[in-house]
C-alpha positions as CSV (number, residue, x, y, z in Angstrom):
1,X,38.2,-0.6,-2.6
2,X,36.7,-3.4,-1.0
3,X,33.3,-4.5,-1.7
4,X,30.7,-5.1,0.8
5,X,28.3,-8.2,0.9
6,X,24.7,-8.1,1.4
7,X,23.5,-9.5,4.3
8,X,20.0,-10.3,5.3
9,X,18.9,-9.0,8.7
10,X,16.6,-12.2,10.3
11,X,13.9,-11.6,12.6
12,X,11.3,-13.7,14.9
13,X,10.7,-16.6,12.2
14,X,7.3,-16.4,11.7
15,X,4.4,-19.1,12.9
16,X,3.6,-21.2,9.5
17,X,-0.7,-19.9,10.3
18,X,0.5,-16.4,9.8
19,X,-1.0,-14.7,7.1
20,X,-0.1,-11.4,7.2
21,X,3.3,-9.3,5.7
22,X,6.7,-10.6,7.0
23,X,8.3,-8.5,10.0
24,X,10.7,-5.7,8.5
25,X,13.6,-7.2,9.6
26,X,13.7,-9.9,7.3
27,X,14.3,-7.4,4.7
28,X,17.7,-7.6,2.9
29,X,20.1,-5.3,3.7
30,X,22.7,-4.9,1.0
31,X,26.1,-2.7,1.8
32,X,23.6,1.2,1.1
33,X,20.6,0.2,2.8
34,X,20.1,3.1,5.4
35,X,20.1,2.2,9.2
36,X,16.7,1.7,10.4
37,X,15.9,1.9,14.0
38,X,13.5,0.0,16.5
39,X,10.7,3.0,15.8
40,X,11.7,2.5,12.3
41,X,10.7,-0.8,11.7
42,X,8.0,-0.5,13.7
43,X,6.6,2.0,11.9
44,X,6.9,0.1,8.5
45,X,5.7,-2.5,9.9
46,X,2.3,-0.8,10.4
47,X,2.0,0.5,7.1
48,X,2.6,-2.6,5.8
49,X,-0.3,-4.1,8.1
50,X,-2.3,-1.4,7.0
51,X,-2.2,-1.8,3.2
52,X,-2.6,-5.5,3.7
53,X,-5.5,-4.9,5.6
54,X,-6.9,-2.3,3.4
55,X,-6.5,-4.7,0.2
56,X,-8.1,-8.0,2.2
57,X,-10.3,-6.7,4.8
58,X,-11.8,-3.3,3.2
59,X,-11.4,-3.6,-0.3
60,X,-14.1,-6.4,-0.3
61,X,-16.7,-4.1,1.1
62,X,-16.4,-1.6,-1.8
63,X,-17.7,-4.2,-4.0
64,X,-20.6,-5.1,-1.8
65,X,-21.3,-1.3,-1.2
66,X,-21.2,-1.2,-5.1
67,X,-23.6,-4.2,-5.6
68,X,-25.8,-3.0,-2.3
69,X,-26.1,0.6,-3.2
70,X,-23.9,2.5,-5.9
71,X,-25.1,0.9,-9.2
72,X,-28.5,0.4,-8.2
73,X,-28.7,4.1,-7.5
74,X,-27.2,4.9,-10.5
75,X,-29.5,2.8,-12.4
76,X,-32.7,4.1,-10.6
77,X,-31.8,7.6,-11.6
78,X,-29.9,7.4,-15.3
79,X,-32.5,4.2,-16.0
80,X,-29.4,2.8,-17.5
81,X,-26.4,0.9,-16.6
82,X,-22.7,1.9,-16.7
83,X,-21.2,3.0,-19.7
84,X,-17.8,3.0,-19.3
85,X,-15.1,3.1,-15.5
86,X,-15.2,6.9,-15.3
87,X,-19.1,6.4,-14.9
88,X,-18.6,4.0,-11.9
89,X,-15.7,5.6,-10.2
90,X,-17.6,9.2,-9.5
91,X,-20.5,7.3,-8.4
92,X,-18.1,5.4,-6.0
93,X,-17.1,9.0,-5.0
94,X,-20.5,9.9,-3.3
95,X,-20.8,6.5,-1.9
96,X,-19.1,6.3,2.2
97,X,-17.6,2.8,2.0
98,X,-14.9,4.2,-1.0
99,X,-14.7,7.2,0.4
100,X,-13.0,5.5,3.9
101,X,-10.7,2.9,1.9
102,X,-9.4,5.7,-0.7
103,X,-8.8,8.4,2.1
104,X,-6.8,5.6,4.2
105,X,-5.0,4.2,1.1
106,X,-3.8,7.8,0.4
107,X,-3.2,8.4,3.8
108,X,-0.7,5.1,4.0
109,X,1.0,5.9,0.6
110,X,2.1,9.6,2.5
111,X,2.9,8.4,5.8
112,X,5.1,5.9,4.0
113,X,7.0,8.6,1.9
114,X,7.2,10.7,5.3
115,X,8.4,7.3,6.9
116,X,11.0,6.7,4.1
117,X,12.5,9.9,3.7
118,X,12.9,10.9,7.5
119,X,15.1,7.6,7.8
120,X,17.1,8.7,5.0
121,X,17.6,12.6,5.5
122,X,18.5,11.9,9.4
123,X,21.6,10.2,7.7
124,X,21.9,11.6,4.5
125,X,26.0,12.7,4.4
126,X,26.7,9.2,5.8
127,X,24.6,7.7,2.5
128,X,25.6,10.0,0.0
129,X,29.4,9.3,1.2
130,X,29.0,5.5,0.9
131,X,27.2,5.6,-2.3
132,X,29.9,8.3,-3.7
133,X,33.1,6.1,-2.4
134,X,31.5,2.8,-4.0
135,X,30.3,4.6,-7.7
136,X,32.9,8.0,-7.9
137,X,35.1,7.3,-11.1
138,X,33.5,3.8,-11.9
139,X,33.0,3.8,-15.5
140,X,29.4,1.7,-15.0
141,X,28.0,4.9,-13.9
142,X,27.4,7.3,-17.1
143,X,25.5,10.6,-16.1
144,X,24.6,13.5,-18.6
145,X,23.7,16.9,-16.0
146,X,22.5,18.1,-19.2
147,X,20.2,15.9,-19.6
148,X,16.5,17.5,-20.4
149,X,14.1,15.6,-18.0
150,X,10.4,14.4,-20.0
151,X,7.6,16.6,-18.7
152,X,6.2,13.6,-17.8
153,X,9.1,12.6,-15.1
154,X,9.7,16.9,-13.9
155,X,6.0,17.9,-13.6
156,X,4.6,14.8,-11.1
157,X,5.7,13.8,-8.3
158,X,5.1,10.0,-8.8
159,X,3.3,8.0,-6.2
160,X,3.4,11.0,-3.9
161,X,7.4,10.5,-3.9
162,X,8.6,14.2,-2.8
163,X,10.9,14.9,-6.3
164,X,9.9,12.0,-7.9
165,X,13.3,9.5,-9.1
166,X,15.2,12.8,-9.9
167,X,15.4,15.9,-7.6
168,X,19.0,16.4,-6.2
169,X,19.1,17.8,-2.4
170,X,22.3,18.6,-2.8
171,X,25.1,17.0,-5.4
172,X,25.9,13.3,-5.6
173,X,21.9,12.8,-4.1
174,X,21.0,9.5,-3.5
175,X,18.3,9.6,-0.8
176,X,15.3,10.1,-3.1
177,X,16.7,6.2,-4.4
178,X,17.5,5.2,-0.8
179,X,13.9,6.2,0.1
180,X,12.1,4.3,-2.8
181,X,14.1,1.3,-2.1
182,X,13.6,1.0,1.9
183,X,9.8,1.8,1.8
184,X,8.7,-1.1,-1.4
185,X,7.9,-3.5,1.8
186,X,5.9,-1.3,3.3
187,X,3.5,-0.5,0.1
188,X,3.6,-4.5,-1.3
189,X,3.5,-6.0,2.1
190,X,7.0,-7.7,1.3
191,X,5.2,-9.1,-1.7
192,X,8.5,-8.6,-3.7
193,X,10.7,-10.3,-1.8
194,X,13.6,-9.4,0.3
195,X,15.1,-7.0,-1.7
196,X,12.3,-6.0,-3.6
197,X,13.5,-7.9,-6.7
198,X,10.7,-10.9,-7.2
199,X,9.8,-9.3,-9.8
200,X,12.9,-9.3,-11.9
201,X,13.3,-12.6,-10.7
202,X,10.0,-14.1,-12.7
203,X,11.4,-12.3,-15.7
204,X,14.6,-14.0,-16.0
205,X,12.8,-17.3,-14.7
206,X,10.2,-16.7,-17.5
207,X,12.5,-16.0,-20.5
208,X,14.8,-18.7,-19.6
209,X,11.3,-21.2,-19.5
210,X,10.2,-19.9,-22.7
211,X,13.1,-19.4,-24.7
212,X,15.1,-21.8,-23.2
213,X,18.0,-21.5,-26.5
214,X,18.1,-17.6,-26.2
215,X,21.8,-16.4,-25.4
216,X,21.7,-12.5,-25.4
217,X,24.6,-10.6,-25.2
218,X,23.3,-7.2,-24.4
219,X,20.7,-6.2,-22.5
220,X,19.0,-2.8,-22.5
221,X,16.7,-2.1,-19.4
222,X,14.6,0.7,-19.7
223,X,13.2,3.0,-16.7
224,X,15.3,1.1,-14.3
225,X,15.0,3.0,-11.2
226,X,17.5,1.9,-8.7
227,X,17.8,-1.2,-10.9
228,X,15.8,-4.1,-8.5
229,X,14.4,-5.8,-11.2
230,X,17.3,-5.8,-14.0
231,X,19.9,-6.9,-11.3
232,X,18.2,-10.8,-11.4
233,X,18.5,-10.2,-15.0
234,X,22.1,-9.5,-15.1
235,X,22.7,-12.3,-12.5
236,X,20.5,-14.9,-15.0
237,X,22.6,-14.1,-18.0
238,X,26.6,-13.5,-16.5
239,X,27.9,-13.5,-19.5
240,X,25.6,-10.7,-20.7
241,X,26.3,-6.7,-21.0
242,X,23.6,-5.3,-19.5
243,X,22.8,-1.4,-20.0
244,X,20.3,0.0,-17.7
245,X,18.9,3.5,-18.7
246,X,16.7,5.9,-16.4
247,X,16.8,9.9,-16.0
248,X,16.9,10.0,-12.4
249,X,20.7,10.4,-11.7
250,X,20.0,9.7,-8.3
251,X,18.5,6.7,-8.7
252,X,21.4,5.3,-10.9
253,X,24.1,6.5,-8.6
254,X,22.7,4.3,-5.6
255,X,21.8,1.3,-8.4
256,X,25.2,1.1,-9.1
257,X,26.5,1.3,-5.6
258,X,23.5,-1.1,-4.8
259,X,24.7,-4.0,-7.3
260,X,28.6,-3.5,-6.6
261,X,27.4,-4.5,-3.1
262,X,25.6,-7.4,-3.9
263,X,27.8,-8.6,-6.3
264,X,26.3,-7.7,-9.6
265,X,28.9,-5.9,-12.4
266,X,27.6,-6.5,-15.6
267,X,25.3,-3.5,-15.7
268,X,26.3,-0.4,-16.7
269,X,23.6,2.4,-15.4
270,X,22.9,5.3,-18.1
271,X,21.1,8.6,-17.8
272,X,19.3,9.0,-20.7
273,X,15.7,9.6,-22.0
274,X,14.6,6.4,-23.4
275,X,12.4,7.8,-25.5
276,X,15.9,9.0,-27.8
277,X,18.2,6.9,-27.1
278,X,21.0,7.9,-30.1
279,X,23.8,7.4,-28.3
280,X,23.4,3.3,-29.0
281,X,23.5,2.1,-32.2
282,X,20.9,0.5,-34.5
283,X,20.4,-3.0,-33.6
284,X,22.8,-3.3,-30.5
285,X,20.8,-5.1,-28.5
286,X,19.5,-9.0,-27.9
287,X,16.7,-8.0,-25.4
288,X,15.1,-5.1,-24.3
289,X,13.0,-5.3,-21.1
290,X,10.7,-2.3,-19.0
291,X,9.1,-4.0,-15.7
292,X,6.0,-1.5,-14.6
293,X,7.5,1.3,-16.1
294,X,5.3,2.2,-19.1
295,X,2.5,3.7,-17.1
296,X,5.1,6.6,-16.2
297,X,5.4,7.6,-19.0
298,X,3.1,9.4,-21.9
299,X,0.8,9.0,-24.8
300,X,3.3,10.5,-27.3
301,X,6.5,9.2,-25.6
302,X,5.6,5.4,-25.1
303,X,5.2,5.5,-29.2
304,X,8.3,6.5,-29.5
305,X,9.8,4.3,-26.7
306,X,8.6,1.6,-29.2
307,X,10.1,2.8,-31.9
308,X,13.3,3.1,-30.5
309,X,13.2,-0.5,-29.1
310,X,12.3,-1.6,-32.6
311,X,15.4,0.3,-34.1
312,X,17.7,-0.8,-31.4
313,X,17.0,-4.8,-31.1
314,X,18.4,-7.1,-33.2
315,X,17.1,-9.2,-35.8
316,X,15.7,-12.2,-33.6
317,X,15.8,-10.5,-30.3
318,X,12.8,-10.2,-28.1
319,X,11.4,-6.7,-26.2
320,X,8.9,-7.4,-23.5
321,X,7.3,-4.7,-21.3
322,X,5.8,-6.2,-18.0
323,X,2.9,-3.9,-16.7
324,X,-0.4,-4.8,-15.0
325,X,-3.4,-5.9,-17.1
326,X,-4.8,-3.9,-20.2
327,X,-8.2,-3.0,-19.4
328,X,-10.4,-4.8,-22.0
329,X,-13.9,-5.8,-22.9
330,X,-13.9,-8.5,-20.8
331,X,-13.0,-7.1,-17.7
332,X,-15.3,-5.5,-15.8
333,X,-16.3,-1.6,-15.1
334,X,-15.8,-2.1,-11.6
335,X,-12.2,-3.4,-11.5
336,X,-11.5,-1.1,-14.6
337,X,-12.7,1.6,-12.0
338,X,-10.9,0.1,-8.9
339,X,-7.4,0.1,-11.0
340,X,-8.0,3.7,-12.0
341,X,-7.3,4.5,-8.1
342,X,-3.7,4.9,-9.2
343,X,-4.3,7.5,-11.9
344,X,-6.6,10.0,-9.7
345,X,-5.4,9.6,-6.4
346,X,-1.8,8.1,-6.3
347,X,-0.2,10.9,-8.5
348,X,0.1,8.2,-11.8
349,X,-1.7,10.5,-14.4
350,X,-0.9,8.2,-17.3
351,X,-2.4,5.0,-15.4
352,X,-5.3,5.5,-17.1
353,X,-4.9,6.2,-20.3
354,X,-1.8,3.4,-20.5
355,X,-4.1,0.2,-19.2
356,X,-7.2,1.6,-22.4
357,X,-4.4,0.9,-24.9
358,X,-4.0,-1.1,-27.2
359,X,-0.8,-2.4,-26.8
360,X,-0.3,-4.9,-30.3
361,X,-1.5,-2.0,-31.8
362,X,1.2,-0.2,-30.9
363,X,3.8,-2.8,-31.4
364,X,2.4,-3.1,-34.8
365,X,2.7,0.3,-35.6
366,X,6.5,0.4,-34.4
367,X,7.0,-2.0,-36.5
368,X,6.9,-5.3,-35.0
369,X,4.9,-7.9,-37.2
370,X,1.7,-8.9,-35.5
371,X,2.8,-13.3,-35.9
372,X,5.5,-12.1,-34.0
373,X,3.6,-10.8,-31.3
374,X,4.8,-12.7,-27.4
375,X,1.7,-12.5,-24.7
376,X,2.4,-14.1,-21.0
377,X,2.3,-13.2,-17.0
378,X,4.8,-13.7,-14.5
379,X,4.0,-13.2,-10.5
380,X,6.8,-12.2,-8.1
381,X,9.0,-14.9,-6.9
382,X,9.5,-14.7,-3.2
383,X,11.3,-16.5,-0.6
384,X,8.7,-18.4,1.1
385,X,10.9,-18.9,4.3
386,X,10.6,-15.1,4.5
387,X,6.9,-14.6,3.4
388,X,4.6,-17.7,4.2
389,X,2.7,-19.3,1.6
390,X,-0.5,-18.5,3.7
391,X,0.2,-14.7,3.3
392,X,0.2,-15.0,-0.5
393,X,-3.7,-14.8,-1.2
394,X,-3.9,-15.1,-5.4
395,X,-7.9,-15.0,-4.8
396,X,-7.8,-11.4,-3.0
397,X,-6.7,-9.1,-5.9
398,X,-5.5,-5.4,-4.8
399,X,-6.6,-3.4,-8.3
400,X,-3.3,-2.3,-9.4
401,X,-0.4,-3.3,-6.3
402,X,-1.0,-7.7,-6.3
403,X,2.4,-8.9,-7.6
404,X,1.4,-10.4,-10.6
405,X,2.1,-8.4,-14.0
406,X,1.4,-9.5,-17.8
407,X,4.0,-9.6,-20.3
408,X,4.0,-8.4,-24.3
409,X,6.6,-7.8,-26.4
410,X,7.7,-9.1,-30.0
411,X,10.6,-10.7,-31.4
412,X,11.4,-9.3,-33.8
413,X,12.0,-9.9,-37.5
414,X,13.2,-13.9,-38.2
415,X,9.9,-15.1,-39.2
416,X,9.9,-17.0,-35.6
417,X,6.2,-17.5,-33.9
418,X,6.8,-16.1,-30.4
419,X,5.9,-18.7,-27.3
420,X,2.4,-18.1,-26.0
């Protein structure tokens, strides 16, 4: 069968003072991207608007709200300060500026599920039928239906996605995938780039700038999702194998037909829980990469996730799990507060918990020698002809959705410091 190439819908170029999100129909349009009509687009377009505006225009006020009148309440009645985030965010809670940004926040992360999965049910034999004739019988595409699903994945539906990455509406689903992937503009803005893969793009550009000499041969990509961020991988290193592993079938089915259309076929998409992964062998692997994944998971399952990347990477290969900051010491209650958003009111339960951990502690106790430890941050690469410069504010932070992620891992076991 032939393959079909992506193509890149253009739209109105934009006027180089513009600072706001790109227009929708800059967004790349690989050979499964569902048809999106004029309302369509339109509507994305607002939502995209709106969560721009939100993070530049509103979110600022919280913080003078929280100067003006939350935490000198607070301290006029507890005769204290803040102990800890949890402390600051239910004071937020009773305070009217927070109250409007968090219900319109919500509101915009719901209208944009609604958005994305009206354009793809409206359409949904025609999808299922393109991603079935592209991925039926291709041996890249390894499902288990017996598969038990994490209570962590079954019981939540994950950033108010109806099903989450792995309900089936019938067999050979891929519109729950299809949704995710046509809506990632609307919630970043286009901050990813025009197919939502700038952030797999920094990756590769990272590793390659860091560890300029490293040749792996396989790759392991863990919670891959539709696979936007391990396809720049794969494309980086051509000569690699490159396993991507998820439990959403769903999500693996369109990944696959996704990359055949855009050229990728290195990666081979798996359904498995990553968390047991003994259907590869001990040390099988060069690198083994997650990219904002980590926070969906749990406490008791990202310990074992690190214990099965320590038993399946070889001696000098390198793991690195990108995920947004740690909350520390040194950063303060109110943005540890602010980033807890995700956990209470954008259906991310682990959030929370994740960003308190110690991560080298972790590492460490998987196994990973703490000299060998590798620390960094990457921001998504975008096409600038698609999103201005202007529109990329690195002052305004958004708590939790700015495209700019740090990066730990290990390498592990040949005595080798890691690059800072």
């Amino acid at each position: 069968m032939a393959e079909v190439s992506a193509q890149v819908a253009v739209g109105p170029e934009q006027p180089k003072t513009y600072d706001g999100p790109p227009d929708y129909r800059v967004v790349g349009r690989h050979g499964v991207f569902p048809e999106v009509s004029h309302d369509e687009i339109a509507r994305f377009n607002f939502l995209a608007h709106m969560n721009r505006h939100l993070a530049t225009n509103v979110m600022p006020g919280i913080k003078d709200a929280f100067d003006a009148r939350v935490e000198p309440a607070f301290r006029r009645k507890k005769e204290r300060g803040f102990r800890d985030r949890h402390e600051v965010r239910k004071a937020l809670l009773k305070d009217p500026m927070f109250q409007w940004w968090s219900a319109l926040r919500r509101s915009t992360m719901e209208q944009r599920q609604q958005a994305g999965r009206w354009v793809t049910l409206r359409q949904a034999d025609a999808l299922n039928a393109r991603v079935a004739a592209l991925t039926d019988g291709d041996p890249r595409l390894k499902l288990d239906p017996t598969l038990e699903l994490p209570r962590y994945v079954d019981a939540v539906d994950h950033h108010c996605m109806p099903g989450s990455y792995h309900t089936e509406l019938t067999p050979g689903d891929a519109t729950g995938a299809a949704n995710y992937d046509i809506g990632l503009f609307a919630t970043t803005g286009g901050m990813l780039g025009r197919f939502n893969d700038g952030g797999g793009i920094a990756v590769a550009r990272w590793v390659k700038r860091n560890f300029p000499d490293f040749r792996p041969a396989r790759i392991l990509d863990i919670g891959c999702g539709l696979g936007h961020n391990v396809l720049p991988i794969a494309e980086a290193y051509p000569d690699a194998e490159v396993i991507a592993v998820d439990v959403g079938a769903p999500m693996l089915r369109y990944g696959l037909a996704r990359a055949r259309t855009m050229g990728v076929d290195n990666v081979t998409f798996v359904q498995g829980d990553v968390s047991k992964l003994a259907e590869f062998e001990d040390e099988g692997f060069d690198w083994i990469q997650s990219t904002m994944f980590l926070h969906e998971t749990s406490y008791k399952s990202m310990q074992a996730i690190f214990r099965e990347t320590r038993r399946l990477l070889r001696p000098g290969g390198i793991v690195l799990h990108v995920e947004q900051p740690q909350y520390t010491d040194e950063m303060p209650l109110f943005e540890q507060a602010m980033r807890d958003w995700d956990a209470f009111y954008n259906n991310e339960p682990f959030w929370t918990k994740m960003h308190e951990i110690d991560l080298d502690e972790f590492m460490e106790k998987a196994g990973f020698e703490k000299t060998s430890m590798i620390h960094g941050g990457v921001a998504a690469v975008v096409d600038p002809a698609v999103f201005p410069e202007a529109a990329k504010d690195q002052s305004q932070e958004d708590y939790g959705r700015k495209a700019a992620w740090h990066v730990i891992g290990a390498r592990k076991g040949d005595g080798r410091e890691a690059a800072a």
